[in-house]
FIROPA-626585 format. One record per residue: z, x, y of N, C-alpha, C, O in turn; residue in three letters. Coordinates in steps of 0.2 Angstrom, whole numbers, padded with zeros to 4 digits, always signed. Atoms other than C-alpha are relative to their C-alpha. Example, Ala and Ser with C-alpha at 12.3 -4.5 7.8 and 13.67 -1.06 7.14 Angstrom:
2
+0000+0004-0006+0039+0062-0022+0000+0004+0006+0003+0009+0005ala
-0001-0004-0006+0036+0068-0005+0003-0004+0005+0004-0001+0011ser
***
This chain:
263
-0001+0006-0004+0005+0134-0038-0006-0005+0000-0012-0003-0001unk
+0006+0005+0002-0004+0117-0040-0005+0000+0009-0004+0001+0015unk
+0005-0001-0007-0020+0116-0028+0003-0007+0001+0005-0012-0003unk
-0001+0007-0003-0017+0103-0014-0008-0003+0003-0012+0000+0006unk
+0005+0005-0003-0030+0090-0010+0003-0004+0004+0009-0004+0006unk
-0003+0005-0003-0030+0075+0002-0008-0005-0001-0014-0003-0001unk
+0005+0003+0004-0040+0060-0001-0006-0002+0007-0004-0005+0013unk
+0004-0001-0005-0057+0061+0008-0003-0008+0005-0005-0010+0011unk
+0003+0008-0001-0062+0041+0008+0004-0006+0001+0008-0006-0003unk
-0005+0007-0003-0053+0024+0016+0004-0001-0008+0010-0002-0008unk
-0005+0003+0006-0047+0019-0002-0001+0003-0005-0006+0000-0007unk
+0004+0000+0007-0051+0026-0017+0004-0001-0008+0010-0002-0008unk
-0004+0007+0007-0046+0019-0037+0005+0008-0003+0003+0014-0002unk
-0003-0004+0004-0033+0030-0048-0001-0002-0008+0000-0008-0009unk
+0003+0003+0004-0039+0029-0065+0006+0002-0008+0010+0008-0007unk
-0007-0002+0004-0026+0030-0081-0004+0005-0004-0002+0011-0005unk
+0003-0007+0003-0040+0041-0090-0006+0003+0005-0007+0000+0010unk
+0004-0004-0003-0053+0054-0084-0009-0004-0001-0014+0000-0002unk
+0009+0002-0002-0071+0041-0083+0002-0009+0001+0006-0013-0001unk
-0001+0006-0002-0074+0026-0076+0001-0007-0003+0004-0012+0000unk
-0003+0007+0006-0072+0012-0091+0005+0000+0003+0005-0005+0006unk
-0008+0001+0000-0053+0015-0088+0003-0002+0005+0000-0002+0011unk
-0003+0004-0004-0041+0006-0082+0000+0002+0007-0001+0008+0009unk
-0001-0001-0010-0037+0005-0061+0006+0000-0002+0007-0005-0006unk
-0005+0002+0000-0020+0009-0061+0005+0002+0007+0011+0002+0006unk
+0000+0000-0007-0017+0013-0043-0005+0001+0006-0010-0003+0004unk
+0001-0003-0005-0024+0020-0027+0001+0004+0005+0004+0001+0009unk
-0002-0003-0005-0024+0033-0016-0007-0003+0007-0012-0005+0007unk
+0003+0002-0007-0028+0031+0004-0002+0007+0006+0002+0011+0007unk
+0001-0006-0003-0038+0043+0015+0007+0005+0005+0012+0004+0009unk
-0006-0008+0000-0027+0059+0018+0006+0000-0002+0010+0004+0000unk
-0007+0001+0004-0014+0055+0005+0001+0008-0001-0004+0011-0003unk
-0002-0007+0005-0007+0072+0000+0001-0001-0009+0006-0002-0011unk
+0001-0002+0006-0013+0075-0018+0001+0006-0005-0003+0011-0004unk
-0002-0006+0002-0006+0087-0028-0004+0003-0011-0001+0001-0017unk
+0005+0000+0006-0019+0094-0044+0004+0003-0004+0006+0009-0003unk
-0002-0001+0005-0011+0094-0060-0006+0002-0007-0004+0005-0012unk
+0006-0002+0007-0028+0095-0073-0006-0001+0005-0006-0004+0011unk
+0005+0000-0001-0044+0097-0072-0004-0003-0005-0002-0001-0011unk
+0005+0003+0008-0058+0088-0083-0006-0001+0002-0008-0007+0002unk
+0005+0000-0002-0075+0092-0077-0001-0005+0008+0001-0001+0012unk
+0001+0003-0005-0080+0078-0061+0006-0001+0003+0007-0001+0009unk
-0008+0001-0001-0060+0074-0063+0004+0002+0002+0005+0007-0001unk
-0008-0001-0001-0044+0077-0056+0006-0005-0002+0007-0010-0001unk
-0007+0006+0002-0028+0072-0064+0006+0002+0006+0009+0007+0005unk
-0005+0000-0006-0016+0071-0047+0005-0003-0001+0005-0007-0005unk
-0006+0002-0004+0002+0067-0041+0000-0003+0007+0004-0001+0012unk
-0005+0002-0006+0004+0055-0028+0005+0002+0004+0010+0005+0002unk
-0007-0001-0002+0016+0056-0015+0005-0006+0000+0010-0006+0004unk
-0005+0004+0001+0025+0042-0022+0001+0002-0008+0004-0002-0012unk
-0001-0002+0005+0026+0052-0037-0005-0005-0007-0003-0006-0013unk
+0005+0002+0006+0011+0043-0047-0004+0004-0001-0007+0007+0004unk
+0004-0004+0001+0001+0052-0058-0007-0004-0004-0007-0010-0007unk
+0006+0005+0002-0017+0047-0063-0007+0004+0002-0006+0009+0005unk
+0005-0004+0000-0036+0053-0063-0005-0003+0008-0005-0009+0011unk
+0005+0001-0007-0048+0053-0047-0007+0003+0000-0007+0007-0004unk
+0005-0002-0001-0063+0057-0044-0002+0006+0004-0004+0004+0010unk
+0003-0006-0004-0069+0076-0036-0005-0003+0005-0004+0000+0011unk
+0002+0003-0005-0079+0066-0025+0003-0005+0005+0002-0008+0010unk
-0005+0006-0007-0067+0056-0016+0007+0003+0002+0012+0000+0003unk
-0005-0002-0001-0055+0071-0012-0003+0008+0003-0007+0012+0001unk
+0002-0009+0001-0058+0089-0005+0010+0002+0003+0015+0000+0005unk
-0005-0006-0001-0046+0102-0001+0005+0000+0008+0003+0001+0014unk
-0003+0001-0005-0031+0100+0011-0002+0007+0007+0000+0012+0005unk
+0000-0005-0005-0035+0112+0027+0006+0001+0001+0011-0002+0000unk
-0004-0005-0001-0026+0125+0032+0005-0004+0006+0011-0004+0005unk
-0003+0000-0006-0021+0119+0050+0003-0009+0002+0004-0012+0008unk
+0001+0009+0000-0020+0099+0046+0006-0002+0002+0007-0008+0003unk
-0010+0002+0000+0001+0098+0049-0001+0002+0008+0004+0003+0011unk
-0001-0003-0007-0004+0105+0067-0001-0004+0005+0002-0003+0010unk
+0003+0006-0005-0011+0089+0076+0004-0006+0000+0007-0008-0004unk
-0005+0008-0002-0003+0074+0084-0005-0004-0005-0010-0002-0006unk
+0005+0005+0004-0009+0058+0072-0001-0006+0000+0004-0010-0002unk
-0001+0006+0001-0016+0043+0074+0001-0006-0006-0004-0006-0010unk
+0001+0005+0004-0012+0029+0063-0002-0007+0003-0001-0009+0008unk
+0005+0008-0003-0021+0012+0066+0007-0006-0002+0012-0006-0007unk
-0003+0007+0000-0012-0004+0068-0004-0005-0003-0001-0010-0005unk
+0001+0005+0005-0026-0014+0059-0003+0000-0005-0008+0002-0005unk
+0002-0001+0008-0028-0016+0041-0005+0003+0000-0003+0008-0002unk
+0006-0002+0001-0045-0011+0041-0003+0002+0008-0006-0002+0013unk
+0005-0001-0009-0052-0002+0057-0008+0005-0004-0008+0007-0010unk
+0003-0002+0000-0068+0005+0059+0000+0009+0002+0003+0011+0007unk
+0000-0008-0005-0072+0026+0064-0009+0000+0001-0014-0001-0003unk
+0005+0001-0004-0086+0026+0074-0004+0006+0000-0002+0010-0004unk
+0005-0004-0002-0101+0038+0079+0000+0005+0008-0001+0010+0010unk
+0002-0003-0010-0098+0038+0099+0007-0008+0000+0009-0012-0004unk
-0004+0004-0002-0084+0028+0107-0004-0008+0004-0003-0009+0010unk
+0001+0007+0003-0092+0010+0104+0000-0003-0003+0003-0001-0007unk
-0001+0001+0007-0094-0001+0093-0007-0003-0002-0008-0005-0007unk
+0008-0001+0000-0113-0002+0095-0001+0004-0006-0005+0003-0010unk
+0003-0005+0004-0113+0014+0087+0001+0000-0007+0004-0005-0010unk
+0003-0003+0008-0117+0021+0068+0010+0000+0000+0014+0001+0004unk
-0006-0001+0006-0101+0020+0056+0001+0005-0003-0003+0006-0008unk
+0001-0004+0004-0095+0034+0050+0004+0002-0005+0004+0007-0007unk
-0001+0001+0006-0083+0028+0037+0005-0006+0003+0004-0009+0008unk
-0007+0006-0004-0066+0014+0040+0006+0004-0003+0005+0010-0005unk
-0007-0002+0001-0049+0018+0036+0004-0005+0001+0003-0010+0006unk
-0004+0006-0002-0034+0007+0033+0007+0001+0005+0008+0006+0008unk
-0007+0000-0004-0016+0004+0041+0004+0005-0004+0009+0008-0001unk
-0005-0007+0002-0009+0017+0028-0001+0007+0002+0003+0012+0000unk
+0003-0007-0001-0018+0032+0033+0003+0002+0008+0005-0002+0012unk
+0000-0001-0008-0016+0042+0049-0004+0008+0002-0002+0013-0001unk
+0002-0005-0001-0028+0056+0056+0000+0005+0007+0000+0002+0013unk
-0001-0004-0009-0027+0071+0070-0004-0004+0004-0009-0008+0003unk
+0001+0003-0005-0030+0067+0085-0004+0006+0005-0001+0011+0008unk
+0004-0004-0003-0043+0076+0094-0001+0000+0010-0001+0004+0014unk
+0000+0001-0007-0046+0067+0112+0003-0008+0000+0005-0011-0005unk
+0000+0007-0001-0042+0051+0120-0004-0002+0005-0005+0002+0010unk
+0005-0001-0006-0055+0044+0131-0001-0009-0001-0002-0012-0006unk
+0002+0003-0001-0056+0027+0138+0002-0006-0005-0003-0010-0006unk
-0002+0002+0006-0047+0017+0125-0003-0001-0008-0004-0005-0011unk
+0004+0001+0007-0055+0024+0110+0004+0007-0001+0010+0007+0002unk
-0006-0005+0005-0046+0041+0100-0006+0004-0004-0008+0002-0010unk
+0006-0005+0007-0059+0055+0092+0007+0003-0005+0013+0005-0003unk
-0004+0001+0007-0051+0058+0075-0004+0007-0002-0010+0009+0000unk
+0003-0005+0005-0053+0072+0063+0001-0004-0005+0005-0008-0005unk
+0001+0004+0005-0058+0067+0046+0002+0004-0007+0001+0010-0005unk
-0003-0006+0003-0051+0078+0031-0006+0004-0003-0005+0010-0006unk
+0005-0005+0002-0069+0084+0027-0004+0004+0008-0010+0005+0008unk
+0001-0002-0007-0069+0090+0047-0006-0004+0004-0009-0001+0008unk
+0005+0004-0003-0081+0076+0052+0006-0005+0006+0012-0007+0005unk
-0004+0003-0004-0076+0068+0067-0002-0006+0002-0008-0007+0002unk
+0004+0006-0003-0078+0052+0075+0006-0004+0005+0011-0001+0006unk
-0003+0003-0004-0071+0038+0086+0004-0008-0003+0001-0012-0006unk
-0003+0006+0003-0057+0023+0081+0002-0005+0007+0004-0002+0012unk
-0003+0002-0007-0053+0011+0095+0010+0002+0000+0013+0003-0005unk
-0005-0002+0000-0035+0015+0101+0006-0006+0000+0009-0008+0005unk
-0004+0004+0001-0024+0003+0094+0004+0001-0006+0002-0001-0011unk
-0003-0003+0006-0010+0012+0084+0006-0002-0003+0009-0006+0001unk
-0005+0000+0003+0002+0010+0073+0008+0006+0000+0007+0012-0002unk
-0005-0005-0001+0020+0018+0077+0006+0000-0006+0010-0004-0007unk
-0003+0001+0007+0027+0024+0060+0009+0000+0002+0012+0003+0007unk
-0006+0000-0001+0045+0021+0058+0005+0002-0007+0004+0002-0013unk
-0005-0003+0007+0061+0027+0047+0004-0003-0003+0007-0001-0008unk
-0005+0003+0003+0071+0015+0043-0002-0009+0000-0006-0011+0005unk
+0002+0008+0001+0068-0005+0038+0003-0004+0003+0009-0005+0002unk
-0002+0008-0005+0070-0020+0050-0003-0004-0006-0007-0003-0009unk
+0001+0007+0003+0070-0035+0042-0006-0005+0001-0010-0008-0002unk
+0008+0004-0005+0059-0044+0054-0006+0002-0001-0011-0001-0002unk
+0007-0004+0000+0047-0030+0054-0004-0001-0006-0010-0002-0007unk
+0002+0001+0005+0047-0029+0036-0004-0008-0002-0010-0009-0003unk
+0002+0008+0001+0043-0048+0034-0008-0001+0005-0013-0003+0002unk
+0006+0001-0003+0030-0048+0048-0004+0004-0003-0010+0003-0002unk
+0007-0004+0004+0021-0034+0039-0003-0003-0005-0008-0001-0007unk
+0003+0002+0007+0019-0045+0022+0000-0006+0005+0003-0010+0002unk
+0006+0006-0004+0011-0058+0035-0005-0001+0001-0009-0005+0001unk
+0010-0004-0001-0003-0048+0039-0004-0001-0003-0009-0002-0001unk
+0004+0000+0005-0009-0048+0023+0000-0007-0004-0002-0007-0010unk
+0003+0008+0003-0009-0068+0020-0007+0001+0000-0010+0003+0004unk
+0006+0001+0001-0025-0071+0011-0004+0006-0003-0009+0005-0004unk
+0005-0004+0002-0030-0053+0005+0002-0001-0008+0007-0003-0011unk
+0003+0003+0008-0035-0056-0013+0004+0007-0004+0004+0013-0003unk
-0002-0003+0006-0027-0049-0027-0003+0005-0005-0006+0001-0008unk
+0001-0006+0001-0033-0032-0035+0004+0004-0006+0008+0007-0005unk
-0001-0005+0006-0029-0024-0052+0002+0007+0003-0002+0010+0006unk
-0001-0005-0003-0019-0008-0047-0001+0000+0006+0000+0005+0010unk
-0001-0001-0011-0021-0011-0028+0004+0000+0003+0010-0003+0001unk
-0007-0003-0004-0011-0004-0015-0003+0001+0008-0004+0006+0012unk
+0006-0002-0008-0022-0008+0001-0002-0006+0002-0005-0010-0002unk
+0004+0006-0003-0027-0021+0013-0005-0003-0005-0006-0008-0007unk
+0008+0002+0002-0043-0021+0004+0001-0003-0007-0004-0006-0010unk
+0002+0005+0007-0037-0029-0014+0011+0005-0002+0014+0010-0001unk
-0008-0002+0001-0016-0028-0018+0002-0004-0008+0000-0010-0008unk
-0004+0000+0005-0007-0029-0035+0006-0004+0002+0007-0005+0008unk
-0004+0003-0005+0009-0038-0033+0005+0007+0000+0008+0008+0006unk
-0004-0003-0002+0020-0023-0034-0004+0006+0005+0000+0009+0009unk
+0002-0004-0005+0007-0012-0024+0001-0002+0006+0001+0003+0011unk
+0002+0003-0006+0007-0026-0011+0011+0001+0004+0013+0002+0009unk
-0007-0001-0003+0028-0025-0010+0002+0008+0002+0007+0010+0006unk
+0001-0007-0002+0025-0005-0010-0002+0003+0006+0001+0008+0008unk
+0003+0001-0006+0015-0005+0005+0003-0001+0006+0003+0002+0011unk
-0001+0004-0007+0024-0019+0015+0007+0005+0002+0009+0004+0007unk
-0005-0006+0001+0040-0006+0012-0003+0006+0003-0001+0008+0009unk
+0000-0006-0002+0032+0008+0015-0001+0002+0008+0002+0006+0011unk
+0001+0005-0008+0025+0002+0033+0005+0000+0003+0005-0002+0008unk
-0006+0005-0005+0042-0001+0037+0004+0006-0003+0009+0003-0005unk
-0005-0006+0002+0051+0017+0030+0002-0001-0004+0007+0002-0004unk
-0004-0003+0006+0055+0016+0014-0006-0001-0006-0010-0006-0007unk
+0005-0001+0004+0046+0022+0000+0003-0001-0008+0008+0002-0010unk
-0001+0002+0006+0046+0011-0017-0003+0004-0006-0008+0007-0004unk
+0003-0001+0006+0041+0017-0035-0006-0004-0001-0005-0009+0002unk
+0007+0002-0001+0023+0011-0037+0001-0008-0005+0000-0014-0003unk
+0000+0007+0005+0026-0002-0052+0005-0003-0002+0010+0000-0003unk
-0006+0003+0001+0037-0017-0054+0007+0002-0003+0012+0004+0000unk
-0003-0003+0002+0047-0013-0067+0007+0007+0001+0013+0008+0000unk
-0006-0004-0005+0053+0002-0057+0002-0001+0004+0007+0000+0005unk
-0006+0001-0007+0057-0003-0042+0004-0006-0001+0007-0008+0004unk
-0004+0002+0002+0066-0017-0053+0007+0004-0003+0011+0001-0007unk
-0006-0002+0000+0080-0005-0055+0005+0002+0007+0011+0002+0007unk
-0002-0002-0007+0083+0000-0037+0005-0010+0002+0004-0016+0000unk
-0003+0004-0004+0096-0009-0026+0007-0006-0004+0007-0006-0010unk
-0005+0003+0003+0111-0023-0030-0003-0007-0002-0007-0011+0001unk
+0003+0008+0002+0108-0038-0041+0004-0003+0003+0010-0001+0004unk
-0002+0007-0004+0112-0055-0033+0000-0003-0006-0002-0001-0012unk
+0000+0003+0004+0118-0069-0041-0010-0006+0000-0014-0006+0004unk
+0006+0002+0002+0103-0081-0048+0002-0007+0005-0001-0012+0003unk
+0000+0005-0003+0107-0094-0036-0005+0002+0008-0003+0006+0011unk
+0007+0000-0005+0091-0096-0022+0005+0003+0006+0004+0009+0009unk
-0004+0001-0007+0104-0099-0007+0003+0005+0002+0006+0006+0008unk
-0005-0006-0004+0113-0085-0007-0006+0009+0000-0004+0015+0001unk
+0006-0005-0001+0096-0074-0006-0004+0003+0006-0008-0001+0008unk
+0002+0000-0008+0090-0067+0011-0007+0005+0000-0009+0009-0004unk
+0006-0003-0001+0075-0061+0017+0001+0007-0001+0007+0010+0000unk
+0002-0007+0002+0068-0044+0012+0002+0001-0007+0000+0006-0010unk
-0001-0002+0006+0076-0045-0005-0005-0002-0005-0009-0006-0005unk
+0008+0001+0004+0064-0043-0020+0003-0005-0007+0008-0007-0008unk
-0003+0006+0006+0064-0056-0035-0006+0002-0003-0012+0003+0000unk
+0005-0002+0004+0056-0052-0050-0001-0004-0006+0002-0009-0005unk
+0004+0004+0004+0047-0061-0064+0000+0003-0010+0005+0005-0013unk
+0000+0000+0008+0045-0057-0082-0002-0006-0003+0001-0012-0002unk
+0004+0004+0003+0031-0066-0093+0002+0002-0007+0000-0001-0012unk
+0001-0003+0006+0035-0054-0107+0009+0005+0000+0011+0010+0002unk
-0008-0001+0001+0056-0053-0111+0001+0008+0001+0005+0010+0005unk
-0004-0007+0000+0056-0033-0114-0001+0004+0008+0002+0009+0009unk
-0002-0001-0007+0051-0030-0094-0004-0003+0005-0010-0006+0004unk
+0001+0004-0007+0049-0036-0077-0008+0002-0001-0011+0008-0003unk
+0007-0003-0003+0030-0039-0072-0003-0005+0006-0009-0006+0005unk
+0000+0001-0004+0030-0046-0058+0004-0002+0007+0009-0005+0007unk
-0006+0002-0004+0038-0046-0040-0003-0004+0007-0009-0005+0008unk
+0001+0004-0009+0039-0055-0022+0005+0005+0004+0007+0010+0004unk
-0004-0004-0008+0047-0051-0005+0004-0009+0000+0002-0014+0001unk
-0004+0007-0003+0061-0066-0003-0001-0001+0008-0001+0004+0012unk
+0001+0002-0007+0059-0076+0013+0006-0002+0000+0008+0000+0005unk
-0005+0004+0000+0075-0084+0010+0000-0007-0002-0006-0009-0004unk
-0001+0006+0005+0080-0100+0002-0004-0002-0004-0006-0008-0004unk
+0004+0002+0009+0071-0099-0014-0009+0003+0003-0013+0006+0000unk
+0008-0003+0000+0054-0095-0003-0001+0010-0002+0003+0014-0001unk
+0001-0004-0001+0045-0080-0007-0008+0002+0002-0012-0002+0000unk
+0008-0002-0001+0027-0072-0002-0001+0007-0008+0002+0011-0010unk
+0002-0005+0005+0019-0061-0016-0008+0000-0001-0011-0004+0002unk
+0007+0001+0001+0000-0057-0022+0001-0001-0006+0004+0001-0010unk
+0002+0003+0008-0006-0068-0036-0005-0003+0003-0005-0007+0007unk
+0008+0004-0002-0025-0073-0035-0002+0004+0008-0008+0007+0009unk
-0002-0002-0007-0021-0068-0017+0008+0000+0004+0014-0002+0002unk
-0009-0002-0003-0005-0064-0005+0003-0008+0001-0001-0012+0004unk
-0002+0010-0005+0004-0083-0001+0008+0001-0003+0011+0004-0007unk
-0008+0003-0001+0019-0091-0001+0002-0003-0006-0002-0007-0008unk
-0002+0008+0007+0027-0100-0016+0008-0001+0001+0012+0002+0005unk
-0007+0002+0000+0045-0107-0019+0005+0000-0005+0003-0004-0010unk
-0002+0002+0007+0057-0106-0032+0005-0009+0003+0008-0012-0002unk
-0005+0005-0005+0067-0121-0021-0004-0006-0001-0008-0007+0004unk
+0003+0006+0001+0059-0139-0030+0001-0004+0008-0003-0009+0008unk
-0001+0003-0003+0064-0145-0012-0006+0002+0005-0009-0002+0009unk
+0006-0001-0006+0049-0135-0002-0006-0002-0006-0010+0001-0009unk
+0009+0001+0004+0036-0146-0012-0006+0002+0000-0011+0001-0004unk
+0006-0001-0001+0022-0139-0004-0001+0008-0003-0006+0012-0003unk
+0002-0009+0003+0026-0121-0011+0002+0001-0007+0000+0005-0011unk
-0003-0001+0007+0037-0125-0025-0006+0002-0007-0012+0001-0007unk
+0003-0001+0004+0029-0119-0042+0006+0002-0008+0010+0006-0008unk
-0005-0001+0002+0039-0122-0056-0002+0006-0006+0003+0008-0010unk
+0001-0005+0005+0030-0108-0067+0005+0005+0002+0009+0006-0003unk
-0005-0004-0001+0041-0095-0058+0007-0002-0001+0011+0002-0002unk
-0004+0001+0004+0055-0104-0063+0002+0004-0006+0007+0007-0008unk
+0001+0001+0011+0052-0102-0082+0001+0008+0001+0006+0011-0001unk
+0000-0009+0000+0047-0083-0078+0006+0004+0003+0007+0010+0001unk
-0004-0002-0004+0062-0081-0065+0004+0008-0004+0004+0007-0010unk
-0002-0005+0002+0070-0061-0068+0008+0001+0000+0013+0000-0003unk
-0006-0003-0004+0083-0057-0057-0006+0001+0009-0012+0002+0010unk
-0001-0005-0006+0084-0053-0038+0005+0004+0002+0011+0004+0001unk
-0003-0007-0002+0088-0038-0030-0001+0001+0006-0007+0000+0009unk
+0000-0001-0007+0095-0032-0013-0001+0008+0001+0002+0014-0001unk
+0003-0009-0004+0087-0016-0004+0003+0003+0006+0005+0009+0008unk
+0000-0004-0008+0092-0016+0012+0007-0004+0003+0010-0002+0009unk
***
């Protein structure tokens, strides 16, 4: 049976080989369920639960506890929270955590939430949680890739703190119940193609790019009528729609793939 981990620290890199030269080609987020396929000295070669495999570092994972499925969990509502020392925010840090994660739930006291941590350290989060959900609203989905206007774009990123484009439409999916394949290209086979006309495209469906004819490498979140948000440089808005001049870009033209409905 593979040993299970879960990841000890707010973000940490997935690497395509076992030392750090190599590439980033994901991330895992503190208490991901990690599932140990090789070993290679300081390394682990892991399983995602989004079924990505890739190498991590022994130092930014330990060993899932025995009784961790037994506690209520909070998850945070904003991208980047703090955990605390003492329920202030006077106090010592004693690590962050983003909006993907969620940990038991030890007390509640005065608008704050003592937390377990997966290496049994504990500390204080303020009490403003996120309530995970199973199925995709549209609205919701859309307001969640709003949140992250402006967070700067990231090689393999899949997190508040630095997003890829298809990591950042993995995310804004997953937040909202439904779990994407990690890279473009794949979750370029999911769902029904549309025709290539802008107007007949509604919010939440994906549109994809291709710089390099033999496959997709790049995607967005449609707004509708030709707008989309995606990460390039950072998260924003662009247009395929010559009429929204102020977002329009005719480079995604040139690149255009296909769009595809999810929901």
């Amino acid at each position: 049976m593979a040993q299970k981990m879960i990841t000890n620290v707010s973000i940490a890199n997935i690497y395509k080989e076992a030392k750090y030269g190599s590439e980033t080609i994901s991330q895992t987020y503190m208490a991901e369920n990690l599932e140990v396929l090789s070993k290679q000295g300081e390394w682990l070669f892991v399983r995602q639960e989004d079924g990505y495999e890739g190498w991590v570092t022994r130092g930014s994972v330990v060993e899932k506890p025995a009784n961790w499925e037994n506690y209520d969990f909070f998850y945070p509502n904003n991208p980047v929270a703090w955990i605390y020392q003492d329920p202030e925010r006077q106090s010592s840090t004693v690590r962050d955590i983003t909006i993907l994660s969620g940990l038991p739930v030890l007390e509640r006291k005065d608008g704050w939430v003592r937390v377990l941590l997966p290496d049994s350290t504990q500390g204080w989060v303020e009490d403003n949680p996120r309530h995970p959900v199973n199925s995709v609203e549209v609205e919701a989905l859309i307001n969640t890739a709003f949140r992250f206007l402006g967070i700067q774009y990231s090689w393999g990123g899949k997190s508040p703190k630095g997003f890829d484009c298809s990591g950042f439409t993995q995310t804004c999916f997953r937040l909202n119940g439904k779990q994407l394949p990690r890279d473009a290209y794949l979750q370029a086979d999911l769902g029904v193609q549309l025709s290539n006309d802008f107007d007949s495209w509604q919010a939440g469906d994906l549109i994809y790019f291709s710089e390099h004819k033999e496959r997709i490498t790049h995607v967005g979140i449609s707004l509708g009528g030709g707008d989309f948000i995606h990460s390039s440089g950072f998260v924003k808005i662009n247009s395929m729609n010559p009429a929204h001049a102020e977002l329009f870009d005719e480079k995604y033209s040139k690149i255009f793939a296909k769009t595809m409905r999810l929901l």
